[in-house]
N, C-alpha and C positions, 0 to 999 in steps of 0.2 A: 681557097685562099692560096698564092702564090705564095711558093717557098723563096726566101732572099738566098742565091745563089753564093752571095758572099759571105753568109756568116758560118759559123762554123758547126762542122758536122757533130750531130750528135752521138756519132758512134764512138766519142774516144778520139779520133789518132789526130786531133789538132787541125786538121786539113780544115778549109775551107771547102761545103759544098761541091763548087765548082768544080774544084780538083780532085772531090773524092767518088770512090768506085760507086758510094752511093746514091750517086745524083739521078740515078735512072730508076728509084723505087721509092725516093724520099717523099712524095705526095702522098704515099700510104700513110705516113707517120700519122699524121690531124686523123683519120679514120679511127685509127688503132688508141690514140692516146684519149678518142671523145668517150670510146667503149670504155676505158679503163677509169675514167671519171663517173663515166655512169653504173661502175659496178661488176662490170661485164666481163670479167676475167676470162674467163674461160673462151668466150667469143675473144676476148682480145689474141688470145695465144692461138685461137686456130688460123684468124686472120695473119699473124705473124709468122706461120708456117707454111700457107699460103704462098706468101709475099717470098721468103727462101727459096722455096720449088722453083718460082720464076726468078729469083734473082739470089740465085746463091752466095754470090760477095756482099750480100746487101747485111753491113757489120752492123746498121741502126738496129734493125730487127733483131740483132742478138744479144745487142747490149737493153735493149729492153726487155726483151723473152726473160732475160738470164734473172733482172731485177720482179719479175712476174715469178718466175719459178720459185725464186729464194723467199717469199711474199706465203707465197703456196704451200711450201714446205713442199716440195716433190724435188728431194735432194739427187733423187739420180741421175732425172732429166736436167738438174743445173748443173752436175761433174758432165755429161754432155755436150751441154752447150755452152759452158767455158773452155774444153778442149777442142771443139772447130771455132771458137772464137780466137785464142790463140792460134789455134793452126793457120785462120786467116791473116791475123793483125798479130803477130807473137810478141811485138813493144806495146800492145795498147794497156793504159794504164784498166780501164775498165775489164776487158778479157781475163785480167790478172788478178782485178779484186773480184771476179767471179768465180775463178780458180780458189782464191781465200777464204771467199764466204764457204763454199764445199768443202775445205778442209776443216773450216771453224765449225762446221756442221757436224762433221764425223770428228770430232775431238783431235782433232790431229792441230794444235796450235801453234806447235812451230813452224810445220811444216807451212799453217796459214800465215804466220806474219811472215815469213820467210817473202812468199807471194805478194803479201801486201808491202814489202817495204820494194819489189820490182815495181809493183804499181806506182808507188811514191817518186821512185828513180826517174820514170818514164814520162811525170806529171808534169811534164816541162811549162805548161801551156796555164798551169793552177790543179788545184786538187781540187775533183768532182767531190759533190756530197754523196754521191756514192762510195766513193771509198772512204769517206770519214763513217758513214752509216755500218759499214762494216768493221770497220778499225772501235768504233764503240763497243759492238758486238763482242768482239774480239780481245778488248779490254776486260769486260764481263765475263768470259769465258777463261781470261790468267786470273782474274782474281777467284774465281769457284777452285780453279785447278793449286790456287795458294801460290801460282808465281806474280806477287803483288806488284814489285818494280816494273815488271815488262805490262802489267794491267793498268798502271799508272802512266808510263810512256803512250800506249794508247789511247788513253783516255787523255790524254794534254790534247793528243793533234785535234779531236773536236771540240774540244772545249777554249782551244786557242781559238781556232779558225773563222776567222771575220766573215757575218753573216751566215753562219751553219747554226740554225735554229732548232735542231734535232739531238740535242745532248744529252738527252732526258739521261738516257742507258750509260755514257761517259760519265756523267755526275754523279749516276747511282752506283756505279761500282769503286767512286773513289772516295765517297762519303762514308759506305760503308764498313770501309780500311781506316779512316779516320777515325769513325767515332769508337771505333772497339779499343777500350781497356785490356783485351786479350791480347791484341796484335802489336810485336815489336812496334818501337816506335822509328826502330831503323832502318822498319820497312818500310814505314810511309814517306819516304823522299830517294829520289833518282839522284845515285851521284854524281857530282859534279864535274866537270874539266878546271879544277882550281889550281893543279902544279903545270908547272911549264919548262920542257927541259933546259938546262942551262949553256948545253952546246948550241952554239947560232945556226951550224951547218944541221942539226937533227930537229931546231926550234923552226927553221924556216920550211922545214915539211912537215912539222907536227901542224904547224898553226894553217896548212893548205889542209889536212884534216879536218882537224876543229872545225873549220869554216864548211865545210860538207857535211859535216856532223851537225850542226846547228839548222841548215840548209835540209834535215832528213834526208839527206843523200846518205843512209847510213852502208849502203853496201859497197858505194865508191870509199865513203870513209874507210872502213874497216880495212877493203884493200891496201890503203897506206898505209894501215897501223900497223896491219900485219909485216909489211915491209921493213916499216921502222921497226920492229922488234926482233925480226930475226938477225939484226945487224945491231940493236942495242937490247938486248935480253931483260937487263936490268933497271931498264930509263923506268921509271915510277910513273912520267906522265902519260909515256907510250901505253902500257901497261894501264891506266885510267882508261883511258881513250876504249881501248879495245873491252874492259867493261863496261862502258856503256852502248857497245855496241854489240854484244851477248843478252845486254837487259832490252834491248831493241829487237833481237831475234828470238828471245822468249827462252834462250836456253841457258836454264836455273845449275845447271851441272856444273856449264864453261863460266856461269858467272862466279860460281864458289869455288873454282881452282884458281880464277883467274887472283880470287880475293887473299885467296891460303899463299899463292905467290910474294904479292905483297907483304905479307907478311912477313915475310923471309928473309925481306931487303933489308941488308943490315941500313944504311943509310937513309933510310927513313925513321923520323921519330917512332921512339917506343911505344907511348899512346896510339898513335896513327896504327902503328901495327896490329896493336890487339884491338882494335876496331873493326879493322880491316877482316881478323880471325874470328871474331864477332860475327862480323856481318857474314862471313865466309859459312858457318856456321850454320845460320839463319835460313841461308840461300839457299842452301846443299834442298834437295829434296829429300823429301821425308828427318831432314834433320837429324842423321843417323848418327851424327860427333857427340850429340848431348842427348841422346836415347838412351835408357839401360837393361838391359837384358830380364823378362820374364817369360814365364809360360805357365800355361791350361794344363789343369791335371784331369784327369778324366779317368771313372775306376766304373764296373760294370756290377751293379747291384744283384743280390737275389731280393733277399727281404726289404725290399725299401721303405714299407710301413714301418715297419720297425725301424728305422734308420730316420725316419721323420719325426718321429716319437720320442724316439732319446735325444734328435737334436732340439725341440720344442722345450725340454724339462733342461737342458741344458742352463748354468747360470752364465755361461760365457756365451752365449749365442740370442743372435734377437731374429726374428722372423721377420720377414719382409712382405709389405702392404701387397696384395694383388696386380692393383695399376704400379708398382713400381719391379713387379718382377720381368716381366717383358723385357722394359727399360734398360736394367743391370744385363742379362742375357743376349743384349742386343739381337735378336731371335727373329727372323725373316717372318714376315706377314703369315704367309702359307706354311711355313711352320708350328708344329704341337708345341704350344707354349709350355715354360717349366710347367710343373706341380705343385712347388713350393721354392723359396729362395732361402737364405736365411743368411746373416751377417757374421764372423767368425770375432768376435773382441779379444783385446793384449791382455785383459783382466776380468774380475766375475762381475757382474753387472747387480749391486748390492740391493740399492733402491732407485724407484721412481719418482717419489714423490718428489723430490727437487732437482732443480740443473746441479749436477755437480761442481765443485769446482777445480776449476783448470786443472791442476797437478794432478788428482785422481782421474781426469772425464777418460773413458774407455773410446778404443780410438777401433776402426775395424783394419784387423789383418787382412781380408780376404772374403769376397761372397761367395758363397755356396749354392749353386741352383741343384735340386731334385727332378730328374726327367722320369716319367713314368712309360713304362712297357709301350711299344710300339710294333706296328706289324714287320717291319725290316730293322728292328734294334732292339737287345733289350732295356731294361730301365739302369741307370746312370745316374752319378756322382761325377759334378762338372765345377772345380774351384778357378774363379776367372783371375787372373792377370796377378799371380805371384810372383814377391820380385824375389831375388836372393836373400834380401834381412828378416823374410817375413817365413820362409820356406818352411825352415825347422820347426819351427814353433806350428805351422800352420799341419804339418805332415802328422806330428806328435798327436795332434790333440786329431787329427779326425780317420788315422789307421789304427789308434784306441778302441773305434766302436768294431764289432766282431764283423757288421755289415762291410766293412769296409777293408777288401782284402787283396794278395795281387799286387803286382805290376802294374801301377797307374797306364794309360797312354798319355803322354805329353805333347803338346802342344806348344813349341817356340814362338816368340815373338818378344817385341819391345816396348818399353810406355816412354814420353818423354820425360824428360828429368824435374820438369815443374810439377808434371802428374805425381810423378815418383816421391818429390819432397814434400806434397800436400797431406794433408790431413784427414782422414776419410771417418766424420764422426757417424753413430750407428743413426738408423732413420727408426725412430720408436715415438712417444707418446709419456710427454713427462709433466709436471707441473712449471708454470712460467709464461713466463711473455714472451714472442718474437724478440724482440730487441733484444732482451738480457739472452735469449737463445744465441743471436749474432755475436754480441758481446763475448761469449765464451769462446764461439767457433774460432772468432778472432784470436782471443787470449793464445787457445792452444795451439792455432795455426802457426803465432808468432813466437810462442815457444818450441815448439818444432821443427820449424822450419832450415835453421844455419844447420841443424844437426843433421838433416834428412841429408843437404846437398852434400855434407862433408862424406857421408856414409853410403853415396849413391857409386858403385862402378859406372865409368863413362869412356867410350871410345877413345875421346877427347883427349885422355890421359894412360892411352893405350890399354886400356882396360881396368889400371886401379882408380879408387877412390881417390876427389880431391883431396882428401885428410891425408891421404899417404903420400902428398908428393908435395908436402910442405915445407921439407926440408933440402927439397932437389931445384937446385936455379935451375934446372934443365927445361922446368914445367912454368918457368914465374909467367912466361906471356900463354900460357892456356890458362894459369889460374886467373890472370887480368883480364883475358878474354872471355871466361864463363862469367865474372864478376861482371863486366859492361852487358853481355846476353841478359843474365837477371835485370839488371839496374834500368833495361829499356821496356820493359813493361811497366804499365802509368800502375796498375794494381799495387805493384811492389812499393810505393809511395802511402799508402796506407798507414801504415808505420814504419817511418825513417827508420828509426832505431835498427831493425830487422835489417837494415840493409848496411848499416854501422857495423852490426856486429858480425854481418855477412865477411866484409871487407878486413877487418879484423881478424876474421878465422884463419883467414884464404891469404891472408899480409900481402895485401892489394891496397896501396893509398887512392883515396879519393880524386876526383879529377878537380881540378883550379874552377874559383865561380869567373864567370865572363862578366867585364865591366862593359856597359853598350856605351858607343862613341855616338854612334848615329841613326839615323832610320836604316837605312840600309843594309847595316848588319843585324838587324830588329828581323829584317823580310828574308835573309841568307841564312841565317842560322838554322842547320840540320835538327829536325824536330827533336831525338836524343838528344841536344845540347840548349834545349830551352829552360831544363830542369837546373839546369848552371847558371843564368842568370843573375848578378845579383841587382835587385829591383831597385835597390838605394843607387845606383847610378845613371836611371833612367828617365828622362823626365816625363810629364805627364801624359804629350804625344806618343812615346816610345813604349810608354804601359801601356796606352791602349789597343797600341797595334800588339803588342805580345799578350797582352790579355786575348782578343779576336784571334791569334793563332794560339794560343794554350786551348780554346774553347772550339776551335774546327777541329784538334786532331787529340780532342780532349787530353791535355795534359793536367790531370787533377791541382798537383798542389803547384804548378802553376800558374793555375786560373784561381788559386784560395791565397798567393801570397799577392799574386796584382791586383787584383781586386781590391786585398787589404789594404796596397802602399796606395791606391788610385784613391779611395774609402778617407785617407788621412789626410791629404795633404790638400794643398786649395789649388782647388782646379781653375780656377780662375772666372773669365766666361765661357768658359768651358763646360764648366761643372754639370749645367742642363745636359748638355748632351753627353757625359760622358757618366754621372752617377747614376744615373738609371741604368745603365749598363755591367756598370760594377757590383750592385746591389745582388742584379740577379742573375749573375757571374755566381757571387762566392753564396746566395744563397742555395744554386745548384751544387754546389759541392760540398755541403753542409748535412754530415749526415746524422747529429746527433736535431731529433725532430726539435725538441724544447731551443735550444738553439736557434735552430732555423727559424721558428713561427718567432723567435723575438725580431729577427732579423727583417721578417714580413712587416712586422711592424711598425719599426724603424723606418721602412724604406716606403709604405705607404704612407706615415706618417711626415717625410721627406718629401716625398711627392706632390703630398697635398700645399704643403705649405709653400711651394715653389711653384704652382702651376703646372706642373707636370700631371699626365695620364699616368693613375696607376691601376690599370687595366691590369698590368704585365704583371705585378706583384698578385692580383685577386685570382688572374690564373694560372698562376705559378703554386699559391694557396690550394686552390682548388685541389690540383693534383695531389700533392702533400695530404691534404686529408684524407684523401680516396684508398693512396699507400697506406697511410697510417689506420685506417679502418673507421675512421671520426666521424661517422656519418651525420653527426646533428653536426657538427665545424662546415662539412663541407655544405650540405643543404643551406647552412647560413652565410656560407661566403656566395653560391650561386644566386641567394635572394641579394647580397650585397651589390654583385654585377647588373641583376637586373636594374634596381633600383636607380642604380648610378650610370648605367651606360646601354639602357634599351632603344635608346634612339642613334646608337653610334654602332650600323651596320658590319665594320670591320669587325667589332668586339665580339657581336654577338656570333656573327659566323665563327672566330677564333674558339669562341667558348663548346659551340655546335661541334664543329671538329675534334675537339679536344675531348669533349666525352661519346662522340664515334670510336674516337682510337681506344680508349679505355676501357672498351667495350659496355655501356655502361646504359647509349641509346644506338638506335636505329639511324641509317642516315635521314630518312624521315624524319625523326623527332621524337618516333615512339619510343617507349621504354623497351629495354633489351633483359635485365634482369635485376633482382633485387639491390639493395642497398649496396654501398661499398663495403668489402670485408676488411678487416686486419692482417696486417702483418706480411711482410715479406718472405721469402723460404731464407730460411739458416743460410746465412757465413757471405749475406750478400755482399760484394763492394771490399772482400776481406780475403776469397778464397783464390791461389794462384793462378796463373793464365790461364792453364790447360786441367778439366776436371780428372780424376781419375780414371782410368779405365777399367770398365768394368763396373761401376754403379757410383752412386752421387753421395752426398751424407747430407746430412740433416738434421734436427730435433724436431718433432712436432709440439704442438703447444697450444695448451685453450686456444687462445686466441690467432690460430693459423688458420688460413683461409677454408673457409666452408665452401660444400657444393654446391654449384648452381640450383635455381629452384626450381623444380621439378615445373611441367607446364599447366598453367591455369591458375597458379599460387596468384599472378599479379604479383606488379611491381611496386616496392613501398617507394621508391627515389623518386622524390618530385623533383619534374627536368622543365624546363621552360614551356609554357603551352600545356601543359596537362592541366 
């Protein structure tokens, strides 16, 4: 086949054929590209090496080699062959996302988007799906590393990009960020360019920025910003501009100085400030302003029998299940696992036979693991992650036993401050049901809780306690700013209250509710300020698009208050399309069950009566009883689906799927293992963002989930086809 001399070269540099160096090897191309269709990798890349020997400038051949290599995984030969691919072509946009993809390989991400925003610069001609297939990559590799903003900017450019079919990896890394209840919610949005300086002579070069900024020309941007700010230090917009172009180069350091800056300006609103040290905060790596200081004690046993023995008979002490000692230990594979663990409680542990309640439940100080004798160490006494309030009391009670003597070794290090003000109850075996287990975790978590952050040392506030710096205006925008850090986790919505009295402690007022004017501020609104909403001034349009963003980047009780106003009011003819939506909106966030199955009710009952499929309700049901352990509920809603919708292929796959993911069958169809069990683990949907370090807490309870059934029992759960 004749190659069309006028279209444009494959290798990157924009040339037409004709004009480029590699018009005298391009016939290879159809050879090389039939092999790689057929499977033939390896023949593709010798023939490609081939083709170099005789035609050394020939950059086609390396821009495909390079997309071969990185396919391959043979990272060395593609740092290789993107360093003679630059050395030939040092602007081509492809050379550079070859250089990217090798640094994204070896963890080095800044250094890769650094490379991939030359590649972008140089994209004069359109951006290849190669560098978008990398720039996803690349997305996926900030958000593992926790820098989410610059994982986010990533993930837009393919997921904007007209006709780029390949977003799979872009989509998954930004869904990911949304649906977690644990992750700030002021890290899931890139901020904006919304101030704009009020001088004309620094306005008419910011706005030549902006427009290269928008353009992802972010490194010509940057260059102006930086301009403008070494001549106006203070301009607020200059000073945006250049964080988003820090969130662009992936570097989480310059973004949280840039944010701690901001802050500082007195001429910016106060709010805006501590947002700003908020998000500053947030950014920093490893989060070291709201960190608080613990460490590992570690003491070198003789008798350790004995030292397991008196801690067993102990009344303040519970021992730790087998499968959960590893866990607490955090303890490398190849590693002699402990011996024994055991849980250190504030008080004696009286009885079992019932949950306690709240005011007395024993809360754990501190785990204990027991290592036993080893051929290069002797046996050891190892207490994981004490903070300073726990110290004393924890030292007291366990250089009491005779076993335990010495000069601990110490071990420094920090937990974050939501670990720190959690609740860590003992993992044991009591009388009760999961829910009323939850039900407590909750109670004492939310009695706990303002006390813990009051009582927590924090960088933040130069090393004292929030409670000590209550009476210092010197602190008021760090204590505004821990208060907004808390208030952006969707968890802490759980119970308002907790966050009332949070604000109250800390004498931080509440931020103003937003009244919506129109759709557009509906779609702008920074996901933290969805939770301010007030829904009485939106009309039905406007809840439904705030309902669909509370529900992407799950903001709980803003998907249970829209839902409710959507629920009330007359939708008009609307209502078909938008009550089924709201139903099982606020049914997903309904966590008391009896509640909820009324709620199914209701809404299939809605359904029916309207013409509507209520599919969505029976498998929404479904799941519900699977959590909830109902095995005769759920068997009878799966006979309900057949019954009603064996002829309606989308359904039946959706239901197929859905006990795939449950684990429940086979993707075949076969059974995978018995009935559904009961109950969730303790303190689900209650317990702060970040768990403890150093081990988990719990209650166990009759009815907490049992073990898989051993093989050959057979499965009792009839699934469709059995």
């Amino acid at each position: 086949m004749s190659v069309d001399q006028y279209s444009v070269c494959p290798c990157g540099s924009g040339k037409k054929i004709k004009f480029c160096k590699c018009k005298d090897s391009i016939h290879e191309m159809e050879r090389v590209l039939k092999m790689m269709s057929g499977g033939q990798m390896v023949a593709a890349l010798d023939r490609l090496n081939q083709v170099l020997e005789e035609h050394p400038d020939a950059a086609w051949c390396l821009a495909i080699r390079g997309r071969l290599l990185l396919e391959l995984k043979e990272d060395q030969a593609l740092a290789e062959n993107a360093e003679r691919f630059i050395r030939l072509q040092p602007s081509n946009p492809l050379a550079l996302t070859q250089q990217a993809a090798y640094r994204g390989v070896c963890g080095e991400t800044q250094s890769a988007a650094e490379s991939l925003l030359q590649a972008l610069a140089e994209s004069s001609h359109g951006v290849d799906t190669f560098v978008l297939d990398v720039a996803s990559v690349l997305s996926l590799s900030f958000a593992q590393a926790g820098n989410l903003l610059s994982s986010r900017c990533f993930a837009g450019l393919a997921l904007t990009a007209q006709g780029y079919e390949n977003e799979r990896l872009a989509s998954m890394a930004v869904e990911q960020v949304n649906r977690s209840r644990e992750i700030s919610n002021m890290l899931k949005d890139v901020p904006t360019l919304d101030v704009k300086p009020k001088t004309p002579a620094v306005r008419e070069r910011y706005d030549e920025a902006s427009v290269l900024l928008r353009a992802n020309q972010i490194l010509l941007a940057e260059s102006k910003f930086e301009s403008l700010a070494r001549s106006n230090p203070q301009e607020e917009a200059v000073l945006r501009g250049l964080l988003v172009c820090a969130i662009w180069r992936g570097d989480a350091k310059r973004q949280s100085q840039i944010l701690k800056k901001l802050s500082e300006v007195d001429t910016i609103d106060a709010d805006r400030r501590a947002r700003d040290l908020a998000l500053s905060v947030l950014l920093a790596p490893d989060q070291p302003e709201i960190c608080t200081p613990c460490s590992n004690y570690t003491w070198e046993i003789e008798d350790l029998a004995m030292l397991e023995q008196e801690l067993i008979a102990s009344s303040r002490v519970v021992q730790l299940p087998p499968d959960v000692i590893r866990m607490a230990g955090n303890t490398d594979e190849n590693e002699v696992p402990p011996r024994s663990g055991f849980q250190l409680l504030d008080r004696e542990l009286t009885e079992t036979d019932k949950l306690p309640a709240p005011d007395v439940a024993p809360l754990v100080l501190t785990n204990a693991l027991l290592f036993g004798k080893q051929t290069d160490r002797p046996a050891r006494l190892e207490l994981l992650s004490v903070c300073s309030s726990e110290l004393d009391e924890a030292m007291k009670f366990f250089t009491a036993f005779s076993a335990v003597s010495g000069e601990p070794k110490v071990n420094e290090d920090t937990i974050p401050l939501m670990s720190a003000a959690s609740v860590n109850m003992p993992i044991m075996r009591v009388a009760g049901t999961q829910a009323e287990a939850r039900k407590l975790q909750t109670a004492v978590t939310n009695r706990e809780f303002v006390r813990r952050v009051l009582a927590t040392p924090l960088p933040l506030f130069d090393g004292k306690t929030p409670g000590e710096t209550l009476e210092d205006e010197a602190f008021s925008l760090q204590r505004t700013a821990l208060v907004r850090v808390i208030e952006s986790y969707d968890v802490m919505y759980d119970d308002p209250a907790v966050l009332d009295q949070l604000r109250t402690a800390l004498k931080v007022d509440a931020l103003k509710p937003i009244d919506i004017s129109d759709d557009e501020q509906v779609y702008s609104l920074p996901v933290d300020a969805l939770y301010r909403v007030n829904v009485e001034s939106a009309t039905h349009q406007q809840l439904y698009i705030l309902l669909d963003r509370a529900r992407n980047f799950r903001c709980t009780p803003v998907q249970r208050g829209t839902a409710q106003r959507l629920l009330s009011i007359d939708l008009g003819e609307d209502e078909v399309r938008i009550k089924p939506h709201a139903y099982i909106s606020l049914i997903d966030v309904t966590s008391d069950e009896e509640k909820a199955m009324e709620l199914l009710a209701e809404a299939k009952t809605w359904a029916k009566a309207n013409g509507v499929s209520h599919a969505p309700m029976l498998l929404n049901e479904c799941v519900r009883r699977v959590q909830s352990g109902d095995s005769e509920g759920f068997q009878s809603v799966v006979q309900e689906i057949i019954a009603d919708f064996s002829n309606d292929a989308a359904v039946m796959g959706q239901l197929q799927q859905m006990l795939v993911e449950l684990g429940l069958i086979n993707p075949d169809g076969s059974p995978r293992q018995g009935p559904p069990q009961g109950g969730a683990p303790m303190g689900v949907g209650s317990e702060p963002p970040a768990p403890p370090a150093g081990g988990g807490g719990g209650l166990w309870t009759p009815d907490s989930p049992t073990p898989p059934q051993t093989p050959g029992e057979g499965s009792k759960l009839w699934v469709p086809g059995s």
